[in-house]
N, C-alpha and C positions, 0 to 999 in steps of 0.2 A: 630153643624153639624146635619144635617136631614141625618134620616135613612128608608131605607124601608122594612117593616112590609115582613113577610111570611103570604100568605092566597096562599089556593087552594080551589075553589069549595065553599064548604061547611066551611073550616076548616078558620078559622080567631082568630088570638089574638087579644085579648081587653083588654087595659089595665084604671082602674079607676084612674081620678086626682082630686086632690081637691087643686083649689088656691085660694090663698089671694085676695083679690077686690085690685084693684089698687088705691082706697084711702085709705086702710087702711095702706098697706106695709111700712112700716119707721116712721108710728105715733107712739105715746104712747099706751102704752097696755092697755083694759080695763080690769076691773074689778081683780083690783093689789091694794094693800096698796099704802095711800097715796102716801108715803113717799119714794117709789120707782117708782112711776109714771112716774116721769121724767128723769128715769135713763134707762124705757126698751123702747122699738122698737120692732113692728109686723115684721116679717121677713117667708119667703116663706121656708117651709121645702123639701125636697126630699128622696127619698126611691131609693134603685137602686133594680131592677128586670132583670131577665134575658127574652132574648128574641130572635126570631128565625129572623136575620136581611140579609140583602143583602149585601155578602160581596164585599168590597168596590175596594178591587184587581181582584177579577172576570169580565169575559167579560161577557157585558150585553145583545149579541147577541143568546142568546138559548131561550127556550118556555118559559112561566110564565105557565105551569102547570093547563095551562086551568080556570087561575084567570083572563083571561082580562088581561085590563091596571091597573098596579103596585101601587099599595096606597102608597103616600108618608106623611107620619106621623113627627110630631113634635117633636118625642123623640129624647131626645138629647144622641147619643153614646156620656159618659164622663166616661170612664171606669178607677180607679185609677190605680196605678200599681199594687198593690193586689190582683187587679180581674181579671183571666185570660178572654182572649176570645176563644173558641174552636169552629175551622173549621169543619163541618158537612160533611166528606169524605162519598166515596162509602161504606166505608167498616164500617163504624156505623149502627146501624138498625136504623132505620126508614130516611132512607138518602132522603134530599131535592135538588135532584140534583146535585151531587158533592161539588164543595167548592165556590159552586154561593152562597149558604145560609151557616151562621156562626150562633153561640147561644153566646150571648155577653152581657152584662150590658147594660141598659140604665139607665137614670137619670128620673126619673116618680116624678110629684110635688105632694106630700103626703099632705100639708095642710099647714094651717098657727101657726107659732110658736110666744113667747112670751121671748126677750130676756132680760134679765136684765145686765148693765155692771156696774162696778165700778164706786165711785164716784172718780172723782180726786182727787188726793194727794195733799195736802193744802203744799208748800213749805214755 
């Protein structure tokens, strides 16, 4: 799911990614003892961040707050059940417009990881 970012003016989130090259994701891992070589896999990590997003139950007919046209960004809302999401009301300080804007998890790509699994069980 695409979501879209809060910027007003001046004010803009920016969030850093760091991904995997797409030939590396699913090889073998470098620089790993022999002997587990063939057992890991490069695999794309993630961080979750909170973030000031466009909530998705809101009508989308009121002002953008003097930002223009609406940046829609690749962050993925994948919020677990753990993570709450909290609606940005009137009555919050620093309010973005009533409950057009929410502060919620996204899924930001942190980097690339190195997995190793088991070896199979010899029956």
């Amino acid at each position: 799911m695409y979501v879209v970012l809060f910027r007003n003016g001046d004010i803009r989130q920016r969030f850093y990614e760091y991904s995997c090259k797409e030939s590396v994701v699913g090889k073998p891992c470098r620089f790993l003892n022999r002997r587990l070589h063939n057992q890991s896999r490069c695999v794309q990590k993630f961080s979750y961040s909170y973030a000031i997003v466009r909530n998705p139950g809101a009508s989308t007919s009121s002002a953008e707050f003097g930002s223009g046209e609406p940046q829609r960004h690749h962050y993925h809302r994948h919020r677990p059940s753990h993570l709450p999401a909290l609606p940005l009301t009137t009555s919050t300080p620093n309010s973005f417009g009533g409950s057009e804007w929410m502060l919620d998890y996204i899924r930001v790509r942190s980097g690339c990881g190195c997995e190793v699994m088991p070896k199979p069980k010899k029956k």
